[in-house]
SERO-4910 file (N, C-alpha, C, O; in steps of 0.05 Angstrom, whole numbers):
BEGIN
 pado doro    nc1    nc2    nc3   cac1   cac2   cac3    cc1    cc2    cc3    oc1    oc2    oc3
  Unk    A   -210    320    165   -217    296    149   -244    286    159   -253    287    182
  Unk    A   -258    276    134   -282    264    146   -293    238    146   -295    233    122
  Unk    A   -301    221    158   -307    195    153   -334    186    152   -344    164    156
  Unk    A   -349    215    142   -372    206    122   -375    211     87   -356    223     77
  Unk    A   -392    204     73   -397    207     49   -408    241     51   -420    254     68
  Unk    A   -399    248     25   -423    275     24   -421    271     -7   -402    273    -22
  Unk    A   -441    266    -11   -439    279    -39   -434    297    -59   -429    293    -83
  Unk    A   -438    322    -42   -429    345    -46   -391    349    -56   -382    368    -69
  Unk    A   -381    332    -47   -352    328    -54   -347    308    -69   -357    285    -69
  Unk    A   -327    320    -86   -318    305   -117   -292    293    -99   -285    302    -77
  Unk    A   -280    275   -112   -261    261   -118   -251    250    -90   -227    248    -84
  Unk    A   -275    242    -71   -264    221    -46   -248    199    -44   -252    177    -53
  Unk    A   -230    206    -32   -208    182    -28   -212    159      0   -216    166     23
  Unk    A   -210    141     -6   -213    117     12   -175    115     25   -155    108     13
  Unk    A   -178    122     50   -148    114     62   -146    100     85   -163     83     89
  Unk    A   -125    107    106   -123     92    138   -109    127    133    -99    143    117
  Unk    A   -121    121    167   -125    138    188    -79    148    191    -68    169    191
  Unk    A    -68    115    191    -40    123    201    -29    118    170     -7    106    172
  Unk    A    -33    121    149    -19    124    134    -11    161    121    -26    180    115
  Unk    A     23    154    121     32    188    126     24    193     99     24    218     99
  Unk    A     17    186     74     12    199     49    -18    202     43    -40    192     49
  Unk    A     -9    221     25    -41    225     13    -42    214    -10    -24    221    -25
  Unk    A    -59    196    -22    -61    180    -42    -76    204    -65    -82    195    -87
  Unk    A    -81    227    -62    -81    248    -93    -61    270    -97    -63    289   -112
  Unk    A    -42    265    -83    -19    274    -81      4    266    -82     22    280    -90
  Unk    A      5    238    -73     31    223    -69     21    196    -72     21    179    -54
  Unk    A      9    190   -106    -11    164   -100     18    138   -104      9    115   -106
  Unk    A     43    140   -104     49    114   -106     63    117    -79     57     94    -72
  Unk    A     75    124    -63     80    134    -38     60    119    -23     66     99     -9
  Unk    A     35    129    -26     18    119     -6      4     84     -6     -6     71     12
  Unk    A      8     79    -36     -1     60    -44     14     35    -39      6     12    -35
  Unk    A     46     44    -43     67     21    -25     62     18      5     58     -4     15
  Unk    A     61     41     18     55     41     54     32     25     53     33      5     68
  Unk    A     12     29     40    -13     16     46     -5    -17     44     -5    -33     64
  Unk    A      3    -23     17      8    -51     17     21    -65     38     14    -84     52
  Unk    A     49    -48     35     72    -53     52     63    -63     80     75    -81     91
  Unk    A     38    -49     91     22    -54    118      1    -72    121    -12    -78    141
  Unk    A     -2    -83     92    -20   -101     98    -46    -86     92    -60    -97    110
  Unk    A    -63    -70     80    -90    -58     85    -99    -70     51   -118    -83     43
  Unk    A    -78    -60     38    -93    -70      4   -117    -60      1   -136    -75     -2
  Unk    A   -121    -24      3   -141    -18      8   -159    -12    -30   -182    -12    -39
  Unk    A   -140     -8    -38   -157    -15    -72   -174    -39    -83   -195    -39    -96
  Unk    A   -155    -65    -73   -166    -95    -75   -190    -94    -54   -205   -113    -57
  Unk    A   -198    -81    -37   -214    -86    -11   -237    -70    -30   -259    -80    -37
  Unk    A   -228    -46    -36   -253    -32    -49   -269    -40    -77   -292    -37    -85
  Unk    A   -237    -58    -92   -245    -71   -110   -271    -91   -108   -291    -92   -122
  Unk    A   -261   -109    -86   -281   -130    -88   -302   -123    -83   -321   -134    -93
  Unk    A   -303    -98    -64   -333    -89    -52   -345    -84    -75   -368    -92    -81
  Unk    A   -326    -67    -96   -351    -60   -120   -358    -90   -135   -378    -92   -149
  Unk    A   -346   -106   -131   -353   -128   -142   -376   -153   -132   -381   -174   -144
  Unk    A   -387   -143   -109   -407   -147    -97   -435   -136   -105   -458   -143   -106
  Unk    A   -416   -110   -111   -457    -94   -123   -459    -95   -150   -439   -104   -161
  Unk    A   -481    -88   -168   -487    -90   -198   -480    -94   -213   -495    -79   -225
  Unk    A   -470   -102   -227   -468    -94   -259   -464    -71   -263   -480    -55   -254
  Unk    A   -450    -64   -273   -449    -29   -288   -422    -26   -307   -400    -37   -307
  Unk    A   -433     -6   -322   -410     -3   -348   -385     10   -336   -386     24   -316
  Unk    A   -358      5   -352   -345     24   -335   -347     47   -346   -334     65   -335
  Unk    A   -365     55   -374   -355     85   -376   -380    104   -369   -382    128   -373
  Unk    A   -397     86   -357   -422    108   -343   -406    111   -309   -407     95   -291
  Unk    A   -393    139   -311   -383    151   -292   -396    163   -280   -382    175   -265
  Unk    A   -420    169   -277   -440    175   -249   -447    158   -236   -456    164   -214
  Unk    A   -446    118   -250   -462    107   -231   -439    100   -218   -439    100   -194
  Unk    A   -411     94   -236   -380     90   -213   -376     98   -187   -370     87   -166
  Unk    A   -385    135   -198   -389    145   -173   -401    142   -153   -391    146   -131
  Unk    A   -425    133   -158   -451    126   -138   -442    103   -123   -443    101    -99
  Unk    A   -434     85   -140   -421     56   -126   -402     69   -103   -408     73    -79
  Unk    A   -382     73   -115   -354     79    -98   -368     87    -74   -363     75    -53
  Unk    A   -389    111    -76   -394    124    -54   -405    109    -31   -400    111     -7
  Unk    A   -426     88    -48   -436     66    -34   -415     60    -17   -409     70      5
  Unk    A   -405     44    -29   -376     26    -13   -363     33      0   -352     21     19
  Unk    A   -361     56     -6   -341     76     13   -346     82     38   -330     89     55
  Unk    A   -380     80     41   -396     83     67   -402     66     82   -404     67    106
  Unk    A   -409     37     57   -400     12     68   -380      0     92   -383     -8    116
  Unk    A   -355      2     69   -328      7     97   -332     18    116   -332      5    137
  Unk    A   -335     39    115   -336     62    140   -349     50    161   -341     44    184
  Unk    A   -378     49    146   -403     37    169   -393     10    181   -402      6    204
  Unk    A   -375    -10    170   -366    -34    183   -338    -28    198   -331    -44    216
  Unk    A   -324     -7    193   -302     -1    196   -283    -23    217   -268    -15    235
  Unk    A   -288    -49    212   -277    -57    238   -250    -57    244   -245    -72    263
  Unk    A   -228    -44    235   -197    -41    235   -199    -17    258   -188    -18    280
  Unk    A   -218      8    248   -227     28    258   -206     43    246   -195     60    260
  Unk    A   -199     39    221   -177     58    204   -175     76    184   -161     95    177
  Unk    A   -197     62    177   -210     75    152   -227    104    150   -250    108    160
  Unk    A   -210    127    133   -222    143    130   -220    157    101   -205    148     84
  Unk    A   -246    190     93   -242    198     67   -231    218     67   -233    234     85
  Unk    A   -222    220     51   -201    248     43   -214    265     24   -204    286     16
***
């Protein structure tokens, strides 16, 4: 697993480090543990995108670009030290 961005890879998942599921495999599995623990890591990512631009939701390259942002965001602040991409 890696806990940088690459762009080179499609469909990065934002998780914790101790959660036993994989959220593109077992996304409601993982998505109760997450809650269940307190991380609310969709609402966390949510708001982050809600911090940056404006953007449509159906221009899906700049989504991407965002997410990726944010995703590096987290990482780079990582202060839980939990957070990683899949």
């Amino acid at each position: 697993m890696s806990d940088t961005v690459s762009s080179n890879e499609d469909n990065l998942v934002l998780t914790t480090s101790d959660n036993p599921y994989n959220p593109k495999t077992n996304y409601d599995e993982w998505k109760q543990w997450d809650e269940d623990n307190g991380y609310y890591t969709e609402s966390y990512v949510a708001r982050m995108l809600d911090m940056e631009e404006e953007f449509e939701v159906d221009d899906e390259l700049k989504l991407k670009t965002l997410l990726e942002k944010v995703y590096h965001d987290i990482l780079e602040h990582n202060i839980l030290g939990v957070y990683i991409l899949i």
